[in-house]
C-alpha positions in Angstrom: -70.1 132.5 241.6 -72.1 134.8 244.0 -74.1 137.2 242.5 -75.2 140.8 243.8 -77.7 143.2 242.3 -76.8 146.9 242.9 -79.6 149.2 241.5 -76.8 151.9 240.5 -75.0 152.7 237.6 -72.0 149.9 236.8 -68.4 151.2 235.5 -65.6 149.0 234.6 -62.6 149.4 237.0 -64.0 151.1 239.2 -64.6 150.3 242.7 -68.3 150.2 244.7 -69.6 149.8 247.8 -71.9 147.0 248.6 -75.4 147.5 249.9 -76.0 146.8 253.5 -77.8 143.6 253.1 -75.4 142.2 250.1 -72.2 143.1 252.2 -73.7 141.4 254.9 -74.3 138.2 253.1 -70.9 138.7 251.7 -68.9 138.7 254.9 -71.0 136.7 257.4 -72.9 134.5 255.6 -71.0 133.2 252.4 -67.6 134.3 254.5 -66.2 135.7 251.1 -62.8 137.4 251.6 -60.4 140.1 249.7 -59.9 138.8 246.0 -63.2 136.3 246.1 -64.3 136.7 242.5 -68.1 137.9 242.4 -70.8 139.0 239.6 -72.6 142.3 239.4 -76.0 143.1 237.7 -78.0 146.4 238.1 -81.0 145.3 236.2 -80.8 146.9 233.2 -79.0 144.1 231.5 -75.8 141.7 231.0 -73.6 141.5 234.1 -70.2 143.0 235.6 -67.1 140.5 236.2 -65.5 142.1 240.2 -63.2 141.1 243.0 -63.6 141.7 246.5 -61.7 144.4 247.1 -61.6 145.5 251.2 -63.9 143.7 253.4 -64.3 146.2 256.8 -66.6 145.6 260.4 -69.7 147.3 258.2 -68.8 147.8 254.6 -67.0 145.7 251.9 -66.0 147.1 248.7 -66.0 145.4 245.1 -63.7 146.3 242.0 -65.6 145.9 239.0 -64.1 144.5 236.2 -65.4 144.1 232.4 -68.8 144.3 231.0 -70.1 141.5 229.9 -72.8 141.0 227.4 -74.9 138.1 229.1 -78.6 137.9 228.5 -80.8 135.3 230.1 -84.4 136.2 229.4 -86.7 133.8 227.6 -88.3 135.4 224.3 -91.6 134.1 226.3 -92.9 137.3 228.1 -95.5 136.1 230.7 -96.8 138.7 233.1 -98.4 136.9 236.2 -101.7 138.3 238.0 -101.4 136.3 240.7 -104.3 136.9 243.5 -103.2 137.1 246.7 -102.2 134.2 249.0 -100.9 133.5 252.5 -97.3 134.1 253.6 -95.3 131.4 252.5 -97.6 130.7 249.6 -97.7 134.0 247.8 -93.5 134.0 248.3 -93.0 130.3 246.9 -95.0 131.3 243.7 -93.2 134.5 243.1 -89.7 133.2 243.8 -90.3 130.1 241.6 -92.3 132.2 238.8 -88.5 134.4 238.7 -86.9 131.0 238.3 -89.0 130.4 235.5 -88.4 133.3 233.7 -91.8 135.5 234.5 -91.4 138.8 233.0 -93.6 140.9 235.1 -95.7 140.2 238.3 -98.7 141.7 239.1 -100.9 140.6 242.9 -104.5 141.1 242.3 -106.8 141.3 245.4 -109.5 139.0 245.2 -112.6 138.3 247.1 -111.6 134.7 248.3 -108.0 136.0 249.1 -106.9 135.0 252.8 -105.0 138.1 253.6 -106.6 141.4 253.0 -103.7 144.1 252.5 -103.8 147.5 252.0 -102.1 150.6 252.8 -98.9 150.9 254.5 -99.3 147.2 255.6 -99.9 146.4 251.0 -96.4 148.6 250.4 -94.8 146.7 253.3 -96.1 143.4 250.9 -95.3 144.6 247.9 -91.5 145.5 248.8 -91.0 142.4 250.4 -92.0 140.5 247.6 -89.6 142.9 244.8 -86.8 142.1 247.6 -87.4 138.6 247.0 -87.7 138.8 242.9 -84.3 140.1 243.4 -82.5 137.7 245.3 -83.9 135.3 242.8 -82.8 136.8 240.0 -79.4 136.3 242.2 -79.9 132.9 242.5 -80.9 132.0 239.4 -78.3 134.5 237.4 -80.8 136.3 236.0 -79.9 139.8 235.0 -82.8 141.8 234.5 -85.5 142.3 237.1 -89.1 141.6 237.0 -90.7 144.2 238.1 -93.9 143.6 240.9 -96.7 146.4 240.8 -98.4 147.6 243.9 -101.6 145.4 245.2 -104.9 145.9 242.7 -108.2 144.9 243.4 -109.1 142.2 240.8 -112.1 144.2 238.8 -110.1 147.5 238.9 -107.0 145.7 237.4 -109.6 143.5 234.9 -110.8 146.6 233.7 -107.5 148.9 233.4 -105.5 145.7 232.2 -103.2 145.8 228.8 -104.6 144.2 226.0 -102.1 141.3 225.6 -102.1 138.7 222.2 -103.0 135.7 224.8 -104.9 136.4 228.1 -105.2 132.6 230.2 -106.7 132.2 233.6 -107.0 128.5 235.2 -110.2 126.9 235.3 -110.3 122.8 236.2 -113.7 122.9 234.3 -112.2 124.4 231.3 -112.4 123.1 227.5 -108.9 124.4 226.7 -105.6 123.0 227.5 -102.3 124.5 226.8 -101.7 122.4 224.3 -105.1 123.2 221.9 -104.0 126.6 221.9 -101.4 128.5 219.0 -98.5 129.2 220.0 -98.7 133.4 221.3 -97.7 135.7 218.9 -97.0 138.2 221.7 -96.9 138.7 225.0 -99.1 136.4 227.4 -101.0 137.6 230.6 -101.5 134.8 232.8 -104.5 135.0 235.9 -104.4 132.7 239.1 -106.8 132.6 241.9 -105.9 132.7 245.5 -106.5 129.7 247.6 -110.6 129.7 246.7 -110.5 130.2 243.5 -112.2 133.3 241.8 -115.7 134.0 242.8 -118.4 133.8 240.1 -118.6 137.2 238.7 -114.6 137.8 239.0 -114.5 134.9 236.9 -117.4 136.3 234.3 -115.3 139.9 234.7 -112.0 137.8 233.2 -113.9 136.5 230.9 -115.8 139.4 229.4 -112.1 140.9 229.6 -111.1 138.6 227.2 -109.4 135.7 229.5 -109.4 132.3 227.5 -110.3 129.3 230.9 -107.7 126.8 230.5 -107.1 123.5 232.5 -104.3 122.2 233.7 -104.6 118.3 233.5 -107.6 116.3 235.4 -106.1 117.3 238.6 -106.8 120.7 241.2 -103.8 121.9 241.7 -103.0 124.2 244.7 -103.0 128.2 244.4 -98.9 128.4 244.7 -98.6 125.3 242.2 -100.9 126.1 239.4 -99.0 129.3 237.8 -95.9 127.5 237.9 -96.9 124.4 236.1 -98.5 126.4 234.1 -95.5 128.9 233.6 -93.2 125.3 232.6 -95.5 123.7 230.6 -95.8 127.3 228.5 -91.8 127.5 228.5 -92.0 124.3 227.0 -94.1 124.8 224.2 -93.1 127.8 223.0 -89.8 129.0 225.8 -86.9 128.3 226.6 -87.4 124.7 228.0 
């Protein structure tokens, strides 16, 4: 069932006009045509039942049909510092972080990060990546959006951070493992490095900011792999896995 978030307001029977880029995808790539079923979700919760309604040379319009009262979330809220990697990298471990049910992203600039954003060239980023939280929550048919917060340096967002029940950062040195640890009473906050790792005193900062080191097997696992083992093993324990 293809699935299109529109950021609006969602009546039943009513009819709406798609977004540029979602009526693109409707008509030329997935080729759908007038009475195609379809999904809508605005973010805010539970999902829309439609039919393609008119399909024109620039616009295609959707009837939306009944509410419906779907909820997908895992009662595990993880939000993700994740420091900033390259390109490809930084996109593969948001999209799959989405897919694994993170609640709330957040890039952290670190001194070992690759790319050095800021500025119009950081809000480019930062858009680019909530466009791509949002055609995986399309994918994956989630209906509520995580959110992804503008670029922070790493000690600025250490210091102004929420306290959280469970803070965790990744450590291959570390005496904790996932599995030593209670199961969160609350909300987690979860910190990962950029390709070199956290420099010396960003790693004393997270921990005099109460991060618990944890390791993730005997293994060093890549930048764009650790937060989403990481984000499945937790799901495990104590998700929706």
């Amino acid at each position: 069932m293809p699935r299109f978030y529109l950021p609006d307001t969602l009546a039943p029977d009513t009819l709406i006009t798609l977004p540029d880029a979602c009526a693109h995808h409707a008509a030329r790539v997935l080729r759908l045509t007038a009475g195609d079923a379809v999904t809508l979700f605005n973010g805010q919760g539970g999902e829309w039942a439609g039919n393609i309604h008119h399909i024109g040379k620039r616009e295609v319009e959707v009837h939306v049909d009944a509410r419906q009262d779907v909820e997908r979330e895992t009662p595990l809220r993880v939000t993700l510092a994740q420091g900033v990697s390259s390109g490809e990298r930084m996109d593969y471990t948001l999209q799959k972080a989405v897919e694994l049910g993170v609640h709330a992203i957040q890039p952290v600039a670190c001194a070992r990060s690759v790319v050095k954003l800021s500025g119009e060239r950081a809000d480019k980023r930062r858009n680019h990546w909530q466009n791509l939280v949002i055609a995986a929550c399309e994918q994956c048919a989630r209906n509520r959006v995580p959110e992804v917060s503008d670029i922070a340096p790493l000690p600025v967002w250490l210091a102004q951070s929420a306290t959280a029940p469970l803070k965790l950062m990744f450590a291959p040195d570390a005496q904790h493992t996932l599995h030593t640890l209670p199961r969160p009473g609350g909300d987690v906050t979860m910190l990962a490095g950029p390709e070199g790792g956290f420099a010396a005193d960003e790693y004393s900062a997270a921990l005099t900011a109460g991060f618990i080191p944890i390791r993730l097997g005997p293994r060093v696992l890549r930048t764009e792999t650790a937060a989403l083992a990481a984000l499945a093993a937790m799901q495990t324990l104590w998700g929706d896995l």
